[in-house]
Steps between C-alpha positions, in 0.01 A plus 500: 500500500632798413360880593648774295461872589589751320440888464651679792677794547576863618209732445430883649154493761201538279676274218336101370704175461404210344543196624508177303545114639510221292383156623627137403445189611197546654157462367413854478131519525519278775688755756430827671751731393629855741712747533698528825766753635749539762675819624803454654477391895138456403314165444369401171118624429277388277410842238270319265340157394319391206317150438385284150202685510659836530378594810759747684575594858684775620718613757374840623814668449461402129159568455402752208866464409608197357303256323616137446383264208618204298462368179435133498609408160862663600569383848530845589376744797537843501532815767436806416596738717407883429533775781796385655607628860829393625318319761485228205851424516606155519574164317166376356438144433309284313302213680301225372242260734345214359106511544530107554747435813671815506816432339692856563758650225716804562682716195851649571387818584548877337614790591276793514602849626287794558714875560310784653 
């Protein structure tokens, strides 16, 4: 299994990213796919998750933000994250949870920094 994220970077307060992870070896449709971040000292938080049917759930900090989606056919879900505060800073992740046992997947991580 293999969780690639991609898309971060160093963007002024008010700025959007983009974030992109590909999935493989999983059965796509059959997982509930997020967005999660961690600050430094911080633990990790979930920002966003999105299931098969593309029902969404948000953390409040992201609300009216960022929006997450996926495209089935691709293997890919998608952050987009407009308004940025440099609260936001941290290494985002990619996670995938089986709907069926819960088999958890983490991606590497990337980078995202937000200057005031």
């Amino acid at each position: 299994v293999q969780l690639q994220a991609s898309g971060g970077g160093l963007v002024q307060a008010g700025g959007s990213l983009r974030l992109s992870c590909e999935a493989s070896g999983i059965i796509f449709k059959d997982n509930l796919m997020g967005w999660y971040r961690q600050a430094p000292g911080k633990q990790r938080d979930m920002v966003a998750n999105i299931d098969n049917d593309g029902g969404t759930d948000y953390a409040d900090s992201a609300k009216g933000r960022f929006t997450i989606s996926r495209d089935n056919a691709k293997n890919m879900v998608y952050l987009q994250m407009n308004s940025l505060k440099p609260e936001d800073t941290a290494v985002y992740y990619c996670r995938s949870r089986r709907d069926i046992g819960g088999d958890t997947f983490w991606g590497q991580g990337t980078q995202v920094t937000v200057s005031s």
